[in-house]
C-alpha positions as CSV (number, residue, x, y, z in Angstrom):
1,X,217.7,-137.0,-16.6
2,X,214.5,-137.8,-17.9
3,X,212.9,-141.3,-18.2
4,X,211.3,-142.6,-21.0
5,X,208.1,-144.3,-20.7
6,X,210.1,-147.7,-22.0
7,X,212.8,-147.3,-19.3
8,X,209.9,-146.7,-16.5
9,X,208.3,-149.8,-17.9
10,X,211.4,-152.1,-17.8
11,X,212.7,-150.2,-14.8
12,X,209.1,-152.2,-13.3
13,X,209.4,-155.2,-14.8
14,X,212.7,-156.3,-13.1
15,X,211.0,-154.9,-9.8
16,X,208.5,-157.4,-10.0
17,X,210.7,-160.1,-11.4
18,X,212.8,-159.4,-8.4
19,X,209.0,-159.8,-6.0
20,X,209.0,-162.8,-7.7
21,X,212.1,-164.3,-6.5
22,X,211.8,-162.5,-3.1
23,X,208.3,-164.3,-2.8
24,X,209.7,-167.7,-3.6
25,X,212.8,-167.7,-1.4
26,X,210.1,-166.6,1.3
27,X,208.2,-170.3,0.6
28,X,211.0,-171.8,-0.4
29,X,214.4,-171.1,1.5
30,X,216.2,-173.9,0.2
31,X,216.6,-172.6,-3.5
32,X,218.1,-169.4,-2.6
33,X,221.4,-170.8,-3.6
34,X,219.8,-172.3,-6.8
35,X,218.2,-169.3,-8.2
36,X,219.5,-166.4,-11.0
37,X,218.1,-163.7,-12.0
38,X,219.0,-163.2,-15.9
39,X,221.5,-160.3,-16.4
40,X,219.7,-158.6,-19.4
41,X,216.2,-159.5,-19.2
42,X,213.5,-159.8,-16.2
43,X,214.1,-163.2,-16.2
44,X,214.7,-166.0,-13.1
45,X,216.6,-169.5,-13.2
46,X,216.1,-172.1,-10.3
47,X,218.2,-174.6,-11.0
48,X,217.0,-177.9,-10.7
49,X,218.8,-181.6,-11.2
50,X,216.0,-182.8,-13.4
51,X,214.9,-178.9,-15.1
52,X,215.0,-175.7,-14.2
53,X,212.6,-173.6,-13.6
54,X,211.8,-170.5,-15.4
55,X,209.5,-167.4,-14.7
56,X,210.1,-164.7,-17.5
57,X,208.1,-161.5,-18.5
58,X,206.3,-162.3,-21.5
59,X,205.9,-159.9,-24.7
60,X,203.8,-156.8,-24.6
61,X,201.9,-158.2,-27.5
62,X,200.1,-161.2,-25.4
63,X,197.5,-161.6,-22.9
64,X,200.1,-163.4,-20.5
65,X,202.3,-160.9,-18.2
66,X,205.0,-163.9,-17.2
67,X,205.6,-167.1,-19.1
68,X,206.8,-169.7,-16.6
69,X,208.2,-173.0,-17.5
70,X,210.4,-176.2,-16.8
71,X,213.1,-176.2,-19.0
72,X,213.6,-180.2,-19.2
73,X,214.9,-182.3,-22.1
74,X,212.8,-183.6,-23.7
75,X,209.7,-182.1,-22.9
76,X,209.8,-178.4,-21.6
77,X,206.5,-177.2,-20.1
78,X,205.5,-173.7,-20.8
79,X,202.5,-171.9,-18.8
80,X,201.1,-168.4,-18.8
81,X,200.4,-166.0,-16.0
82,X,198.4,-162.9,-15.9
83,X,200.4,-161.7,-12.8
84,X,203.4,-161.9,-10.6
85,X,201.0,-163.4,-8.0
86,X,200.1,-166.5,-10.5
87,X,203.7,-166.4,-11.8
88,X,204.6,-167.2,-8.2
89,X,202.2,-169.5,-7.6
90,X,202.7,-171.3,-10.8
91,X,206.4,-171.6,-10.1
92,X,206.0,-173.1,-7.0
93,X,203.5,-176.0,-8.0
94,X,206.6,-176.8,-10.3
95,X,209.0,-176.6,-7.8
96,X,206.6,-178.8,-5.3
97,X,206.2,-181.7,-8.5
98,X,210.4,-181.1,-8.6
């Protein structure tokens, strides 16, 4: 089988959606249990009593790789990141403020 240049480039981005939850389990053990990775999309969850957390891989069509967010009613916050480093560093300033 032969793989497309789309499937080698989603094939990626859950690779480095999954170095991004690796990486914040690392700094942060205790929301192992409180994190999900999204079933059909490079996407992560950490569940959080007051908002969760969200990193997500952005559209092709945008300067931002990742979007990462705090999903909280009634003001969600939504950030960019250029990279799965400043995804993961942006995702655990929010988790610190949490």
């Amino acid at each position: 089988m032969r793989f497309t240049q789309d499937m080698t480039s989603a094939f990626g981005e859950w690779l480095e959606c999954d170095r991004i939850r690796h990486a914040l389990i690392a700094e942060r053990p205790d929301i192992a249990s409180r994190t999900t990775l999204h079933p059909q999309r490079p996407m992560l969850r950490i569940h959080l009593p007051g908002g969760d957390v969200v990193v997500a891989r952005a559209g092709d069509d945008g300067p931002a790789a990742w979007i990462v967010g705090v999903a909280a009613s009634p003001d969600p916050v939504l950030h960019d990141a250029s990279s799965a480093e400043s995804a993961t560093a942006l995702a655990l300033t929010l988790l610190d403020r949490s």
